[in-house]
C-alpha positions as CSV (number, residue, x, y, z in Angstrom):
1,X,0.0,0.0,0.0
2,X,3.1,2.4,1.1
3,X,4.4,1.6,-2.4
4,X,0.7,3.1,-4.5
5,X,0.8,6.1,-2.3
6,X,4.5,6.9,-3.4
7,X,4.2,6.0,-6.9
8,X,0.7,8.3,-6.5
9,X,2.9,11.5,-5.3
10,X,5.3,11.0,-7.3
11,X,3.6,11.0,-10.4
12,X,1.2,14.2,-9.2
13,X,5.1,15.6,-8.3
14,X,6.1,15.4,-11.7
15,X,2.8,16.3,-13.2
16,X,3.0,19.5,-11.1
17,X,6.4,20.0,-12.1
18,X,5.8,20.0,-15.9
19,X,3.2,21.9,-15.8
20,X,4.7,24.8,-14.2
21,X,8.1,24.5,-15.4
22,X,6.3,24.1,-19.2
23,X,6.2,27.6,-20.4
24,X,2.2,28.2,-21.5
25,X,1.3,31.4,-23.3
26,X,-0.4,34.6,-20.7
27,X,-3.6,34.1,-20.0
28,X,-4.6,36.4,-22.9
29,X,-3.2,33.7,-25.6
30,X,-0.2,36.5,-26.6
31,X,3.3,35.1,-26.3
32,X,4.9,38.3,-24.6
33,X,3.8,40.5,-22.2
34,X,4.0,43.1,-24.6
35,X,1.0,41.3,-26.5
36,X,-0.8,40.6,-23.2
37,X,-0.6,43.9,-22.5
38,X,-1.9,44.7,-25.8
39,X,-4.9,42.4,-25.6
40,X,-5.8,43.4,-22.3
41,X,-6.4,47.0,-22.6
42,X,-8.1,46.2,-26.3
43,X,-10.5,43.9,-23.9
44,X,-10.3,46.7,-21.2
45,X,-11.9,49.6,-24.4
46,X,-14.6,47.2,-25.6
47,X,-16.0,46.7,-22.3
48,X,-16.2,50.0,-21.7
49,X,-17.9,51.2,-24.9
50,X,-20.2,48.0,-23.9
51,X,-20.7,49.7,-20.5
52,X,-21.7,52.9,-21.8
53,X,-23.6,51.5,-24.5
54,X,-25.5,49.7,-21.7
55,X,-25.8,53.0,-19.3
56,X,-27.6,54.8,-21.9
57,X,-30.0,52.0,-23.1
58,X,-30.7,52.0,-19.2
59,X,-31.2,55.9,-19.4
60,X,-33.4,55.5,-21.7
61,X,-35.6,52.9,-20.8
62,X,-35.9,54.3,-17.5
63,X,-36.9,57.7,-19.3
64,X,-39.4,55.7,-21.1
65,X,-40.5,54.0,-18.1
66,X,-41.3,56.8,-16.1
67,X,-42.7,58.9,-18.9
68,X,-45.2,55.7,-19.7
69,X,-45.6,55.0,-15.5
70,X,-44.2,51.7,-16.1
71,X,-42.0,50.8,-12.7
72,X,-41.3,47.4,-14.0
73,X,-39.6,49.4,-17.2
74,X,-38.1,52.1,-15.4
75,X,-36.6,49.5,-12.6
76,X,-34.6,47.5,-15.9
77,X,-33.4,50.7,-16.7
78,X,-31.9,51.0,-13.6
79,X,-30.9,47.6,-13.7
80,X,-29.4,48.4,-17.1
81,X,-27.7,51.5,-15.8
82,X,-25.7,49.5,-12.9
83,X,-24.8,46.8,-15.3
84,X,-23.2,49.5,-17.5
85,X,-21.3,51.3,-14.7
86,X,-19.6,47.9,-14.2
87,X,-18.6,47.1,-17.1
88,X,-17.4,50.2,-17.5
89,X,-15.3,49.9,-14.1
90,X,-14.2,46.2,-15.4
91,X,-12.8,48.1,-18.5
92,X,-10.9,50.7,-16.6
93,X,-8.7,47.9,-14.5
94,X,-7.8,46.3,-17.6
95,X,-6.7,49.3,-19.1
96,X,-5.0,50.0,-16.1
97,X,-3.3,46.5,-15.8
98,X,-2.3,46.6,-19.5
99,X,-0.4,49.5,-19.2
100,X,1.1,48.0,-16.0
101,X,1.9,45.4,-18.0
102,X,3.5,47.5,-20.6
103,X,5.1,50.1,-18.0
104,X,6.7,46.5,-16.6
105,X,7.7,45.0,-19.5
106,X,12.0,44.5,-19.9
């Protein structure tokens, strides 16, 4: 039994092992942080043109909503609104963290 439970570390060990010590690309697919950085702050824009795409379809229903007296409308809106305003904020810390990532890169 002492003998499984060695050859079962051992072989997670060296699974472990080559996956870290394998190089894999960033998580963005680039192959240098120069790309990642690229990749990130192109994801970081469209989510934020998303996001205020999203705030002002939220505006508006919520304009519509109350102009009509519909609360179920108008509370979307809101809904809509929020939802905007985070991805909007999502966009900003990827722009921020691919310029980090370019400011870093050697």
């Amino acid at each position: 039994m002492k003998t499984f439970l060695w050859l079962a570390g051992g072989l997670g060990f060296g699974l472990a092992a080559y996956l870290i010590l394998t190089a894999p690309e960033y998580s963005t697919g680039s192959d240098t942080v120069e790309g990642a950085a690229r990749d990130t702050a192109r994801w970081g824009s469209k989510q934020r043109v998303k996001g205020a795409g999203t705030d002002l379809a939220g505006k508006v229903k919520e304009g519509i909503g109350n102009f009509t007296g519909d609360d179920q409308l108008a509370g979307e809106g809101q809904g809509d609104q929020v939802a905007g305003k985070l991805k909007d904020a999502a966009g900003k810390v990827a722009q921020a963290a691919g310029q980090t990532l370019h400011d870093l890169d050697i």
